[in-house]
C-alpha positions, 0 to 999 in steps of 0.5 A, a space after each residue: 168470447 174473443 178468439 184470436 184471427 190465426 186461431 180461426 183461420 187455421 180452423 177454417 183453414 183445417 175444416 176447408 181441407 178436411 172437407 171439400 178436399 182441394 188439391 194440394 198444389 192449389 192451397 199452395 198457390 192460394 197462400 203464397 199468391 194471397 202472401 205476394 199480393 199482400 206486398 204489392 202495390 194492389 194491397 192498398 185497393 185489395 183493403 179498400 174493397 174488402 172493408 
């Protein structure tokens, strides 16, 4: 069974939540750093490392 890579982390994402029930403000902050450093210059050695 093949599942796409957005299906499962929205799963994860939405079973995080539900369960450990982390701030809201703390999510934000993950995403939207987790989105710049994406488009940084660090984004070539971030991939590097997590392969």
């Amino acid at each position: 069974m093949d599942v796409p890579l957005w299906l499962a982390l929205i799963v994860v994402g939405a079973l995080g939540i539900k369960l450990i029930r982390p701030p809201l403000w703390l999510v934000a902050v993950l995403l939207l750093g987790g989105y710049l450093l994406a488009d940084s210059f660090l984004a070539p050695a971030i991939d590097s490392v997590t392969k």
